[in-house]
C-alpha positions, 0 to 999 in steps of 0.5 A, a space after each residue: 528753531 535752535 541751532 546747535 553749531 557742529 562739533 567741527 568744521 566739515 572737511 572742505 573740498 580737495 583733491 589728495 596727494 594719492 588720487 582721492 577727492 573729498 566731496 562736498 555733497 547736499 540733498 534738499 528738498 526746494 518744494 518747487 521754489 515756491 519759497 525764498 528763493 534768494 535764501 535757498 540760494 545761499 543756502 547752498 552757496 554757503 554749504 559749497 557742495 561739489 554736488 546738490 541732490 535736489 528734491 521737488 524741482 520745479 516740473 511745470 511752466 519755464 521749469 529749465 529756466 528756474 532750476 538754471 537761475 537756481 543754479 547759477 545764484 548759488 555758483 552751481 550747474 545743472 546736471 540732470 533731472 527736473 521734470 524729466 526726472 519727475 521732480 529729482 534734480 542733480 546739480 554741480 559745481 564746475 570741480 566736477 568733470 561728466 561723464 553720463 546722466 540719466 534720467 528715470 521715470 519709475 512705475 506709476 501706481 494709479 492714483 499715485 504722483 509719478 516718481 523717478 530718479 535723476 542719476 549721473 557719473 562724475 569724476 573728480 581727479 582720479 575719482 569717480 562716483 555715481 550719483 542718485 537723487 530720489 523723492 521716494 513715495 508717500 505710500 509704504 508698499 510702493 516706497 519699499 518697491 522704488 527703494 529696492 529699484 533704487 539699490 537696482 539703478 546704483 548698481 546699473 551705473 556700474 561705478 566703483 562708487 557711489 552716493 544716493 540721497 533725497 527725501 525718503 519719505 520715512 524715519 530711519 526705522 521704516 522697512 525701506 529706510 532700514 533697507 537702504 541702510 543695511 545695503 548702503 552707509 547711512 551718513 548720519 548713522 556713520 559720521 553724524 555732524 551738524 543737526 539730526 532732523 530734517 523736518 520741519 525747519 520750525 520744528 525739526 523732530 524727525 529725519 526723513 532726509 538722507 545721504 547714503 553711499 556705497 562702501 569704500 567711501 569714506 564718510 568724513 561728516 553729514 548732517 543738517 548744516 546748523 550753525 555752519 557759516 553763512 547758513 543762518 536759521 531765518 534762510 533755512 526757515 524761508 527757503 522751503 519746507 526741509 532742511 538741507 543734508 550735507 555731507 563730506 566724502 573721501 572717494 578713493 581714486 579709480 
């Protein structure tokens, strides 16, 4: 895999003189921890989010047990999600102050894995945001269904904003892609930083990974963190089978 370092550095986390925070947000993929876990920990670790939008938790035996010593290796909590949620997790660093979660099981198709969402309201400072993981179906017809219940959920959580991302399952030119990105902005389309594809970690060709958030947020860069510092290719290579989305966000106060 080549890494290409980001033009620039990614904003850090901070909160600003008028109320606002800038955000640190990662969406990735951990294949149920099947992988290196110790790299997928300082993978994250090394991106600092504020927030970890995470695909694939583990969902079977001692399920809480590997997603709490996941989120304790890479200075994380967890805030929802897992098995409850079908797979979608939501991790956060302690900046982050909670207000609700909830976690939501989607309609079964017959046939077909269960998916769900793993949603939860945060503040930092004066902002307050919504916040969504998603895995959405490997299916066309019924990826176009979670993606319309997806802007559906965004909007029950009745926040001035907020953020969605995860594993779609589908390029940027698929219809619920599309769909999400004329509803919602698009961070790489917006503010591209770092590396484009997300899949596979040995041959990146295609972006099936994402971070949206609503308007009014900010997008100060988001993208795969190739070349950031402490991220090294032979951890991203380990520690599962996508490469991560990191994104920074300026949240308006209130």
């Amino acid at each position: 895999m080549s890494i290409s370092p980001a033009d620039s550095p990614l904003p850090a986390s901070r909160t600003e003189e008028d109320g606002s925070a800038v955000v640190r947000v990662l969406s990735y993929n951990i294949r149920s921890m099947r992988d290196d876990t110790s790299a997928l920990a300082r993978v994250i670790t090394a991106c600092a989010p504020d927030l970890v939008l995470l695909q694939e938790a583990p969902r079977f035996f001692r399920w809480r047990k590997k997603l709490a010593r996941l989120a304790a290796g890479s200075g994380q909590v967890v805030l929802s999600g897992g098995a409850t949620a079908s797979g979608p997790a939501l991790l956060c660093s302690l900046r982050a102050t909670v207000e609700r979660t909830e976690d939501v099981l989607l309609p079964l198709t017959p046939g077909l894995h269960r998916r769900g969402f793993a949603t939860a309201v945060v503040r930092f400072g004066a902002a307050r945001i919504g916040v969504l993981s998603c895995h959405l179906s490997l299916q066309k017809d019924e990826r176009a269904r979670q993606g319309d219940l997806l802007l559906d959920r965004l909007a029950a959580l009745d926040t001035p904003y907020a953020v969605a991302g995860g594993d779609l399952n589908e390029r940027p030119g698929g219809r619920t892609f599309k769909r999400l990105a004329a509803e919602l902005q698009d961070g790489w389309a917006v503010a591209p930083w770092g590396g484009e594809h997300t899949s596979t970690p040995g041959d990146p060709h295609q972006r099936i990974d994402a971070l949206f958030a609503t308007r009014g947020v900010e997008i100060l860069g988001c993208g795969v963190p190739l070349g950031h510092p402490g991220v090294s290719e032979a951890d991203l290579r380990a520690a599962t089978d996508h490469l991560p989305v990191l994104a920074a966000l300026r949240v308006p106060a209130g």
